[in-house]
VMD Tcl script that builds the backbone (N, CA, C; Angstrom):
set m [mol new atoms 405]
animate dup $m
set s [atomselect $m all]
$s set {name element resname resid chain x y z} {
  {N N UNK 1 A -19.872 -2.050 -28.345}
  {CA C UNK 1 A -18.757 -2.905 -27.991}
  {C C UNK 1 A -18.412 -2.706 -26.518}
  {N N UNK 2 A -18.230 -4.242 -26.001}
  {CA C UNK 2 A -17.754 -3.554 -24.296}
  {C C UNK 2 A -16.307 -3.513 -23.858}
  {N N UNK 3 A -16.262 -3.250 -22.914}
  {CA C UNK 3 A -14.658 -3.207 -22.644}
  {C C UNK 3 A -13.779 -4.322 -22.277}
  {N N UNK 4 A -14.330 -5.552 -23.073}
  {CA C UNK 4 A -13.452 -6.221 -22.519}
  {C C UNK 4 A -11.575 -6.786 -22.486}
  {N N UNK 5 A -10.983 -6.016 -23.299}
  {CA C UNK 5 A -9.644 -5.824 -23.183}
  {C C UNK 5 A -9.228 -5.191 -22.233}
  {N N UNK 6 A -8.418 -5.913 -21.237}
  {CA C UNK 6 A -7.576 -5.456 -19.555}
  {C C UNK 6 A -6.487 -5.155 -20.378}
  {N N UNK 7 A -5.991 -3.886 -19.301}
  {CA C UNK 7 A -4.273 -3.577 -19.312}
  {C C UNK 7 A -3.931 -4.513 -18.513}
  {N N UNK 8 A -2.240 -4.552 -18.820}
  {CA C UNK 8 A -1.700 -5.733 -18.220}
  {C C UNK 8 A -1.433 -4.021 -17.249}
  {N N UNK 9 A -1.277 -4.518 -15.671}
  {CA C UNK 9 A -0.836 -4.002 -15.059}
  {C C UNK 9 A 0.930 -3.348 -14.639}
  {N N UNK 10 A 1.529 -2.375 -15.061}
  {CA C UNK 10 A 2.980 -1.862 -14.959}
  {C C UNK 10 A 3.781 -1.608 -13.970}
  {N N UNK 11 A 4.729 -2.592 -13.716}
  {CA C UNK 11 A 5.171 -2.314 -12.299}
  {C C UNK 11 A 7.091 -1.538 -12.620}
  {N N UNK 12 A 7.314 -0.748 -12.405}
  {CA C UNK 12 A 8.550 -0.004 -12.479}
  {C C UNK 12 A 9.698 -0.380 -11.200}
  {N N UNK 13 A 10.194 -1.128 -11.939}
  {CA C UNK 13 A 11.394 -1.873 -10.836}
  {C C UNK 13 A 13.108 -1.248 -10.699}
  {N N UNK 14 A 13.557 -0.903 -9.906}
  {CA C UNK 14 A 14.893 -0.577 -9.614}
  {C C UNK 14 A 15.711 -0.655 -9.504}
  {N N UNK 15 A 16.917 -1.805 -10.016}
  {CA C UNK 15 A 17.369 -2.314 -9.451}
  {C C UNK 15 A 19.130 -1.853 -8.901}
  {N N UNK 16 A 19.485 -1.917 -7.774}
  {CA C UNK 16 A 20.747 -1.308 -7.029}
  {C C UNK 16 A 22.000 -2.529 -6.845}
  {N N UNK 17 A 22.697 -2.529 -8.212}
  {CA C UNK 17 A 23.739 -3.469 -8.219}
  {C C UNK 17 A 25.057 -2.829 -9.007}
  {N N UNK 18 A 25.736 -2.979 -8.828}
  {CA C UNK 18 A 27.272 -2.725 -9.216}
  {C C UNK 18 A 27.636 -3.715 -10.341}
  {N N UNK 19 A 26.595 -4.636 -10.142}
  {CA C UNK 19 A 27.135 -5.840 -11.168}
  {C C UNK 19 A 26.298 -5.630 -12.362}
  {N N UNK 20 A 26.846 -5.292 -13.371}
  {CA C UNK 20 A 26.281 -5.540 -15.177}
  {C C UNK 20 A 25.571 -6.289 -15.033}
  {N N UNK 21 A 26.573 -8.113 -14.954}
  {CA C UNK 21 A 25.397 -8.871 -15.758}
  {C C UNK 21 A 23.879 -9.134 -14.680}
  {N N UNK 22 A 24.036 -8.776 -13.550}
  {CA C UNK 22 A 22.798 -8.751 -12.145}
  {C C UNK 22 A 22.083 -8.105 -12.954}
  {N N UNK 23 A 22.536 -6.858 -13.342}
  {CA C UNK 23 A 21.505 -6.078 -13.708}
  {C C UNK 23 A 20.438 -6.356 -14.763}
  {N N UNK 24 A 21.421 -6.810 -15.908}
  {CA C UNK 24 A 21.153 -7.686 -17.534}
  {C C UNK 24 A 20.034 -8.546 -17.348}
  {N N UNK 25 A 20.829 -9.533 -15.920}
  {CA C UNK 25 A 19.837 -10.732 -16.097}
  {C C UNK 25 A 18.767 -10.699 -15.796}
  {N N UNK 26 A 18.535 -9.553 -14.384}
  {CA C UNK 26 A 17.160 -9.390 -13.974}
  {C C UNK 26 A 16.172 -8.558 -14.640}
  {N N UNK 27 A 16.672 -7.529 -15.229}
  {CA C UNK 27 A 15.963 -6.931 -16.408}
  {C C UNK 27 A 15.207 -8.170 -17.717}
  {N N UNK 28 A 16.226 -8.578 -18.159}
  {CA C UNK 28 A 15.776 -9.524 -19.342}
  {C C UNK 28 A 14.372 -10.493 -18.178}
  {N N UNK 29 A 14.749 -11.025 -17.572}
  {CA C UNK 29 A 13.796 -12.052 -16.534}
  {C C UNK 29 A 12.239 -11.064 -16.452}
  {N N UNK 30 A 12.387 -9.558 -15.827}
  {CA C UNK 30 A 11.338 -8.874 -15.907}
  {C C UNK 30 A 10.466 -8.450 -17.010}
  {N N UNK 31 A 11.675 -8.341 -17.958}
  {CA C UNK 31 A 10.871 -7.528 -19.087}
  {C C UNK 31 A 10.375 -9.038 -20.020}
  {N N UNK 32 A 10.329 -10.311 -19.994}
  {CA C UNK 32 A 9.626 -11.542 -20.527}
  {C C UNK 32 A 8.425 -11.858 -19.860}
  {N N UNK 33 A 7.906 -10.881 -18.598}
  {CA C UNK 33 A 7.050 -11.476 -17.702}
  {C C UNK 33 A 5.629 -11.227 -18.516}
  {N N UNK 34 A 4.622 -12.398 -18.675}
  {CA C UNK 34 A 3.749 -12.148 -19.498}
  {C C UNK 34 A 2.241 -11.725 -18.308}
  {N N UNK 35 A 2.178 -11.994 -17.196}
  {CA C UNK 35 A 1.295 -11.292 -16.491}
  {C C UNK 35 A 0.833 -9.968 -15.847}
  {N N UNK 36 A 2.468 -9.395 -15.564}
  {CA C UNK 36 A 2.725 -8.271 -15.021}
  {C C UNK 36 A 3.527 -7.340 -15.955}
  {N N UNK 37 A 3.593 -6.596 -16.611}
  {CA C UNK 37 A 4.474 -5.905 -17.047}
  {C C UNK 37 A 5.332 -5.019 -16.055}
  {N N UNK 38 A 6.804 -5.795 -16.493}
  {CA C UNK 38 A 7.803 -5.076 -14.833}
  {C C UNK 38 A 8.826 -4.366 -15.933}
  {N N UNK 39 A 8.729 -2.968 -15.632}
  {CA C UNK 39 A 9.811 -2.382 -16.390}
  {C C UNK 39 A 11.140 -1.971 -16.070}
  {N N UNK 40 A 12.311 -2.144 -16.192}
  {CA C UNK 40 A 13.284 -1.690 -15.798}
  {C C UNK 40 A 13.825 -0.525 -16.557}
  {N N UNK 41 A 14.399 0.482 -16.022}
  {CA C UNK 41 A 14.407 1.605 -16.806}
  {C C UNK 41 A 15.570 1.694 -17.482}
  {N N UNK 42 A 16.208 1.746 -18.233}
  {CA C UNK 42 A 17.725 2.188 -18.833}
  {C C UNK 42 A 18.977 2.769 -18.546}
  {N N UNK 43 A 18.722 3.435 -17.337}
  {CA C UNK 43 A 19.376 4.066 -16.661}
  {C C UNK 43 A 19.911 3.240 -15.217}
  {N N UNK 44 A 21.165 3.651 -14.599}
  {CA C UNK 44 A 20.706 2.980 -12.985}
  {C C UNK 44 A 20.528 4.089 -11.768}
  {N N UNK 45 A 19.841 3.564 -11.303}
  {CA C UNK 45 A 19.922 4.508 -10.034}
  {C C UNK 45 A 20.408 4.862 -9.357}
  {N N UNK 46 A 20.655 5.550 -8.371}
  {CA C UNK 46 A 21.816 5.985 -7.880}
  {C C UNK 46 A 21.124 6.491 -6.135}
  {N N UNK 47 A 21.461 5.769 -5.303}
  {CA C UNK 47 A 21.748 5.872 -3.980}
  {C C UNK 47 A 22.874 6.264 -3.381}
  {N N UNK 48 A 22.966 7.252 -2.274}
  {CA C UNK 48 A 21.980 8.375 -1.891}
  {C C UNK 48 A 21.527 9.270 -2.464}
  {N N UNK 49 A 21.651 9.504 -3.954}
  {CA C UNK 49 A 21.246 10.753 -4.605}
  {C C UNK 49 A 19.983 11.248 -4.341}
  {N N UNK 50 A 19.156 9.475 -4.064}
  {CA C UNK 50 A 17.644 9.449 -4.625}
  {C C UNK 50 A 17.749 9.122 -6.020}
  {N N UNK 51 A 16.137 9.141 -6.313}
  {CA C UNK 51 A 15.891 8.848 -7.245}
  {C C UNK 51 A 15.478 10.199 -8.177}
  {N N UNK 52 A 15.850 9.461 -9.410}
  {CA C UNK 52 A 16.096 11.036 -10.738}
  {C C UNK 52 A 14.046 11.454 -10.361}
  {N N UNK 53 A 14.116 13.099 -10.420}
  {CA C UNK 53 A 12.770 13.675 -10.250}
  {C C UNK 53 A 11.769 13.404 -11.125}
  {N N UNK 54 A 10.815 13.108 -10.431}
  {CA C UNK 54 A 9.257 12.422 -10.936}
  {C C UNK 54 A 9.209 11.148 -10.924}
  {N N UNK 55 A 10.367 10.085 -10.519}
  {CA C UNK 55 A 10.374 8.967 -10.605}
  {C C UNK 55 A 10.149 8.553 -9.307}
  {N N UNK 56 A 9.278 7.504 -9.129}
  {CA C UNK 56 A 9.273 6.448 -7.658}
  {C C UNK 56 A 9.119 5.202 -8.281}
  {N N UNK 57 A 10.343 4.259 -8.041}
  {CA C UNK 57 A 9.971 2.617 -8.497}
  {C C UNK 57 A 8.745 2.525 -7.934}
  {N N UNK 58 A 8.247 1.123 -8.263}
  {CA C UNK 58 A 7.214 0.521 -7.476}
  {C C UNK 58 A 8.326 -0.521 -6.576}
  {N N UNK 59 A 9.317 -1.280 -7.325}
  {CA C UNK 59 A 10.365 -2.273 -6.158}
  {C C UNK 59 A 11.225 -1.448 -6.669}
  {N N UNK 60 A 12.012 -1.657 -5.445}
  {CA C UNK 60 A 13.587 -1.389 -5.827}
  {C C UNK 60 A 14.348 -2.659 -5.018}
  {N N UNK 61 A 15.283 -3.218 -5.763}
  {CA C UNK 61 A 16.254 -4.660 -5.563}
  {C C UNK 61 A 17.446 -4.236 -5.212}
  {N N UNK 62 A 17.631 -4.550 -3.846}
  {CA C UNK 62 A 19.196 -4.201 -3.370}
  {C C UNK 62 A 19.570 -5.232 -3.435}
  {N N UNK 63 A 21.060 -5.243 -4.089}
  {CA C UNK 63 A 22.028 -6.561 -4.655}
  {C C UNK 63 A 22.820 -6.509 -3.005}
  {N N UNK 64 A 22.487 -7.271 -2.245}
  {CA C UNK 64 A 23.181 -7.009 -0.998}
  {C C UNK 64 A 25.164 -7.289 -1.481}
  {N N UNK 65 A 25.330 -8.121 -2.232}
  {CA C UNK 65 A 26.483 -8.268 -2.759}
  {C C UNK 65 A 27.382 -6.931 -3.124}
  {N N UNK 66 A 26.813 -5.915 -3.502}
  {CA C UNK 66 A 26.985 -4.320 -4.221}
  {C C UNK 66 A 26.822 -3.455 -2.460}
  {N N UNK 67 A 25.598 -3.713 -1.830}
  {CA C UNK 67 A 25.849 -2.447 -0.986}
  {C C UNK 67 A 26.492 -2.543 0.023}
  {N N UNK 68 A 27.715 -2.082 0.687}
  {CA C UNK 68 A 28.319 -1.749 1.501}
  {C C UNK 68 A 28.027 -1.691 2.621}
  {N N UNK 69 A 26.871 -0.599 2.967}
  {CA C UNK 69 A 25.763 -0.452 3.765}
  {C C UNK 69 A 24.858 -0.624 3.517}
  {N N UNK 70 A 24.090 -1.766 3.585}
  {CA C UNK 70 A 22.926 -2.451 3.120}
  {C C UNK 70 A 21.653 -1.278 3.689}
  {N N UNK 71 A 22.028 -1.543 5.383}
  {CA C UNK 71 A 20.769 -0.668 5.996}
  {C C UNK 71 A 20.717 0.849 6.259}
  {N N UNK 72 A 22.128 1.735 5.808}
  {CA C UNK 72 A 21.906 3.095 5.225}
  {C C UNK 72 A 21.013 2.903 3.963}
  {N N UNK 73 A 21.650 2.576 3.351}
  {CA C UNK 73 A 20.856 2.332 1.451}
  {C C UNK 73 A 19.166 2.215 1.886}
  {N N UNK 74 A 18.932 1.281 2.472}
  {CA C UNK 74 A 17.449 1.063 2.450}
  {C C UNK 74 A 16.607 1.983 3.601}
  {N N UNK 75 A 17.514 2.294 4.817}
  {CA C UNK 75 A 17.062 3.832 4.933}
  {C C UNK 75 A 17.270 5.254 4.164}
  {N N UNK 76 A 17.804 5.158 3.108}
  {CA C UNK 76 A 17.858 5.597 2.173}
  {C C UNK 76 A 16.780 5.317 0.964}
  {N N UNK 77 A 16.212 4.458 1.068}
  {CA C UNK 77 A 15.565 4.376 0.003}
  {C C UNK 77 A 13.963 4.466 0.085}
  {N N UNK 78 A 13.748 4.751 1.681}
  {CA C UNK 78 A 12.745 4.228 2.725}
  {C C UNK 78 A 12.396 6.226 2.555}
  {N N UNK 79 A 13.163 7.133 2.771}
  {CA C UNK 79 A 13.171 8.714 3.288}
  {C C UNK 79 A 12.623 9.239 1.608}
  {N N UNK 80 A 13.228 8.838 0.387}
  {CA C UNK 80 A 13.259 9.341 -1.007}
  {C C UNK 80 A 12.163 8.380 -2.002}
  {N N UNK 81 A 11.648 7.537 -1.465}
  {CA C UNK 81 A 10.657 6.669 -1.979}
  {C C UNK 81 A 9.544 5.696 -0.892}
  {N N UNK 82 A 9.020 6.340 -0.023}
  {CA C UNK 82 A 8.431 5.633 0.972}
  {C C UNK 82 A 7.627 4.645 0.809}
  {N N UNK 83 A 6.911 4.581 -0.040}
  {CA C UNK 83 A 5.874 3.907 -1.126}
  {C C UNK 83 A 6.314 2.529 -1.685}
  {N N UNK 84 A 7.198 2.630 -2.516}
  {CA C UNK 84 A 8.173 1.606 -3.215}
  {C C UNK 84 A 8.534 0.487 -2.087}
  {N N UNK 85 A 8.249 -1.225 -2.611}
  {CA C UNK 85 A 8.337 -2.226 -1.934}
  {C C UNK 85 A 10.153 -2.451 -2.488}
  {N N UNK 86 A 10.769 -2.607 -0.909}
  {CA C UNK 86 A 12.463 -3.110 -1.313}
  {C C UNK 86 A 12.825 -4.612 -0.777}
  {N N UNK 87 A 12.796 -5.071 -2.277}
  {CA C UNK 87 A 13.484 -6.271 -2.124}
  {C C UNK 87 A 14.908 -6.898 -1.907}
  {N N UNK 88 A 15.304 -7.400 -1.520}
  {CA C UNK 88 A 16.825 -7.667 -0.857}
  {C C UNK 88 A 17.481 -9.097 -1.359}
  {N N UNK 89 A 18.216 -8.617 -2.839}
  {CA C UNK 89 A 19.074 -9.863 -3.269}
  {C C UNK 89 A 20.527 -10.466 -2.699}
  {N N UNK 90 A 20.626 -11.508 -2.593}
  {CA C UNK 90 A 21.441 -11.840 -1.712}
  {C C UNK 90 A 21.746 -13.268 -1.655}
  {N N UNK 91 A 22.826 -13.753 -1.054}
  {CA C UNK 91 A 23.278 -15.182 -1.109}
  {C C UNK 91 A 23.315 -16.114 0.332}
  {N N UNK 92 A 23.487 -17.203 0.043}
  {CA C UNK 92 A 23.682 -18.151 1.576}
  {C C UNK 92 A 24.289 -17.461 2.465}
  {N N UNK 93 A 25.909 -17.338 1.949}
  {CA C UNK 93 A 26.908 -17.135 2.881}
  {C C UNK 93 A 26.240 -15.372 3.777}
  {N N UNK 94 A 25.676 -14.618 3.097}
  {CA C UNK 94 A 25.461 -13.239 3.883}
  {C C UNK 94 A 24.638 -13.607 4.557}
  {N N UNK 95 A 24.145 -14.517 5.490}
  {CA C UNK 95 A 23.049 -14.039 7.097}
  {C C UNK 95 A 23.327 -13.118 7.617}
  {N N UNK 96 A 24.313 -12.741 8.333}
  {CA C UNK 96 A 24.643 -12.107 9.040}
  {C C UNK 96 A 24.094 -10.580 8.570}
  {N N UNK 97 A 24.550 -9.914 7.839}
  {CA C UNK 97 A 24.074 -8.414 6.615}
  {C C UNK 97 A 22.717 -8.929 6.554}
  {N N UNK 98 A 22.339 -10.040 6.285}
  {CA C UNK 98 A 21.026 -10.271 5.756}
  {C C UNK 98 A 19.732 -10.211 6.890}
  {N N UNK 99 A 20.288 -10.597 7.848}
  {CA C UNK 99 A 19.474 -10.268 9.359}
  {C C UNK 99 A 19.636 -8.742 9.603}
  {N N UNK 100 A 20.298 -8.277 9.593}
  {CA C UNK 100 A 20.644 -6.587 9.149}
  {C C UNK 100 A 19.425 -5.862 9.130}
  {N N UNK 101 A 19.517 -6.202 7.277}
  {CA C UNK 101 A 18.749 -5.849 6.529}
  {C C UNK 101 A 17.053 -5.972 6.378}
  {N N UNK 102 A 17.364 -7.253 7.231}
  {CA C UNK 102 A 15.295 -7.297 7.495}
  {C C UNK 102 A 15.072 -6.939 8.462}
  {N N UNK 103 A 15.672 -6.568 9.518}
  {CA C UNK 103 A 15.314 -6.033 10.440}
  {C C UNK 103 A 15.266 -4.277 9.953}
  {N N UNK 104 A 15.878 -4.150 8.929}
  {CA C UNK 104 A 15.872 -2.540 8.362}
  {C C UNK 104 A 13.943 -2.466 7.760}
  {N N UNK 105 A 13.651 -3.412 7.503}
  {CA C UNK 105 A 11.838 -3.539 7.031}
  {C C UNK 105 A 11.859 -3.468 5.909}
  {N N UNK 106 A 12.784 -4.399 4.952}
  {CA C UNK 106 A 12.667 -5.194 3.725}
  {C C UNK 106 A 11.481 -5.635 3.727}
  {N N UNK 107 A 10.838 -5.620 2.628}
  {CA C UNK 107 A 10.026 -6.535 1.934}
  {C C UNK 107 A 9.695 -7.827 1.951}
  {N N UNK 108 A 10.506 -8.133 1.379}
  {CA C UNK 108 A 10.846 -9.183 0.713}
  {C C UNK 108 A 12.719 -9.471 0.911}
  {N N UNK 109 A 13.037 -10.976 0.892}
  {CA C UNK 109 A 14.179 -11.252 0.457}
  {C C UNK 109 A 14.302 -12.439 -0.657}
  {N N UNK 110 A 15.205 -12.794 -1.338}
  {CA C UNK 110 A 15.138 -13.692 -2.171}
  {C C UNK 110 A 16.829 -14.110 -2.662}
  {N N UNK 111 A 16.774 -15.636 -2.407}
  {CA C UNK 111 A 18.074 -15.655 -2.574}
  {C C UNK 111 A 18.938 -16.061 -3.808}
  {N N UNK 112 A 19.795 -15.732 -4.432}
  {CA C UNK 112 A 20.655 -15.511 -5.677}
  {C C UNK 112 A 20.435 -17.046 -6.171}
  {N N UNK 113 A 20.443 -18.047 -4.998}
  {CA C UNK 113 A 19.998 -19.639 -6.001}
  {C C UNK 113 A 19.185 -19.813 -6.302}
  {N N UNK 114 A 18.030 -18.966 -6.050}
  {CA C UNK 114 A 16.371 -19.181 -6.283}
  {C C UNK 114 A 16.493 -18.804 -7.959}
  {N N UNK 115 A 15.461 -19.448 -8.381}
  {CA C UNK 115 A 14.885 -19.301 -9.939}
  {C C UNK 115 A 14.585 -18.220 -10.022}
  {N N UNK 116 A 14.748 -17.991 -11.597}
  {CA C UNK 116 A 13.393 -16.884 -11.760}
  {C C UNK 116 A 12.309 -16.408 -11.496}
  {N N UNK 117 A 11.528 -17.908 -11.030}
  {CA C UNK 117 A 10.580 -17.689 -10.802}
  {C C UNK 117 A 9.944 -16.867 -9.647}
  {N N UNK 118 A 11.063 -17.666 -8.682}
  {CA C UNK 118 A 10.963 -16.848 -7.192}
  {C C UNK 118 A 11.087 -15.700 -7.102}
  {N N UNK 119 A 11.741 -15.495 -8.013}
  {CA C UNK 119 A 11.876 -13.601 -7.964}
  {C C UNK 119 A 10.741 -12.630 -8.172}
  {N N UNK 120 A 10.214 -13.751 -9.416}
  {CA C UNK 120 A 8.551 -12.853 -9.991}
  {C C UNK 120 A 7.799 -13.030 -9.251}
  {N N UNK 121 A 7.589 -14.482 -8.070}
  {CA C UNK 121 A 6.855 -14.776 -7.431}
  {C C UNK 121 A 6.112 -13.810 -6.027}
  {N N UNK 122 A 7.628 -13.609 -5.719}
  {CA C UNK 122 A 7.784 -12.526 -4.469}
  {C C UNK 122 A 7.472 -11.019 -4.967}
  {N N UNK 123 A 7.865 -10.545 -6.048}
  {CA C UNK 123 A 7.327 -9.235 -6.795}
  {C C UNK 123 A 5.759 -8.789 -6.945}
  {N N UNK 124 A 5.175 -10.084 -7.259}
  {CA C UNK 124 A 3.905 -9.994 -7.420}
  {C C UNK 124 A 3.348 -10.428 -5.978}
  {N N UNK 125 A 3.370 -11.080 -5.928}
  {CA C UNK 125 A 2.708 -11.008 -4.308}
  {C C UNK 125 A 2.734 -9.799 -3.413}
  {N N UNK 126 A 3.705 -8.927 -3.740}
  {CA C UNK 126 A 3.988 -7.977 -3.121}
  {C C UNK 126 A 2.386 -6.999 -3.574}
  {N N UNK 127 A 2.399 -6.800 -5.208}
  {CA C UNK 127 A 1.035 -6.455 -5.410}
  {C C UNK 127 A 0.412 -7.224 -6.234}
  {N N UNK 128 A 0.018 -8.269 -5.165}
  {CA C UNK 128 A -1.490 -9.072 -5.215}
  {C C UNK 128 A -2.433 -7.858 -5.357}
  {N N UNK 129 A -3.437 -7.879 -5.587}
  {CA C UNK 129 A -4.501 -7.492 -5.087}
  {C C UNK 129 A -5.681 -7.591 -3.746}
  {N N UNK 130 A -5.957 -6.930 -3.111}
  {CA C UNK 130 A -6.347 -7.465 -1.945}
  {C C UNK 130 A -7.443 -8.398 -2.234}
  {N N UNK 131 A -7.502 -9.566 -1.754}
  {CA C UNK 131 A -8.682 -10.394 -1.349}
  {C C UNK 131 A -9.997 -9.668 -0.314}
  {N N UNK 132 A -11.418 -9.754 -0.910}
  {CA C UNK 132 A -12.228 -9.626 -0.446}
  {C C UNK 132 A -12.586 -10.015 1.053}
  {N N UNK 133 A -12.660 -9.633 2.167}
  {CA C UNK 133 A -13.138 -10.528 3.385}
  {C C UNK 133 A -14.304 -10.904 3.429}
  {N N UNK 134 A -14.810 -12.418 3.556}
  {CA C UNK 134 A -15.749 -13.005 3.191}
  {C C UNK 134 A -16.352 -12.715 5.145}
  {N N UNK 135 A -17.622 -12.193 4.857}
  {CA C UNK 135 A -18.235 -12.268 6.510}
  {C C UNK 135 A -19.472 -12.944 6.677}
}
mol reanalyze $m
mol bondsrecalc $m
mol representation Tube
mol addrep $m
């Protein structure tokens, strides 16, 4: 028999919000994803603590709405998880924080009117797989 049954690939996501249902909704949105398996953990995280030992997300989602200091937090999250891609949730009205924050070397941003989809869209792209260079 050969191997042809793939793992779905597991991506461990973070997410940094003050808000319940943020948290609820983006969890439920991740954990339905049928290509990627994105897990959110049960617990929340907690910045500056770091993250609880042995753990490194693969994303971690700053609710720019929740952080105070957007670009401590994500230099914060940059020193205790270097690895981990940080995505930056957020709305119209914040440019201002939001120019901030990408200039802090976000990831990704994605904004609170965007679909679901956009959210998974930008997650996974993050790990695509590299494309071959054709020479």
């Amino acid at each position: 028999m050969t191997g042809t049954s793939a793992t779905r690939p597991t991506l461990t996501i973070a997410i940094l919000s003050c808000q319940w249902l943020v948290w609820l909704g983006l969890q439920n949105i991740f954990e339905s994803r049928a290509t990627v398996q994105m897990v959110v953990p049960p617990y929340q995280w907690k910045i500056p603590d770091g993250f609880p030992a042995g753990t490194r997300p693969d994303v971690v989602i700053v609710d720019l709405e929740t952080a105070p200091d957007a670009v401590r937090t994500i230099n914060q999250i940059r020193e205790s998880a270097p690895t981990s891609k940080i995505v930056l949730l957020c709305g119209l009205e914040d440019q201002g924080r939001t120019s901030e924050a990408f200039a802090a070397a976000v990831d990704g941003i994605i904004l609170t009117v965007q679909p679901p989809t956009v959210m998974l869209a930008v997650i996974e792209a993050l790990y695509a797989p590299a494309q071959p260079q054709a020479s």
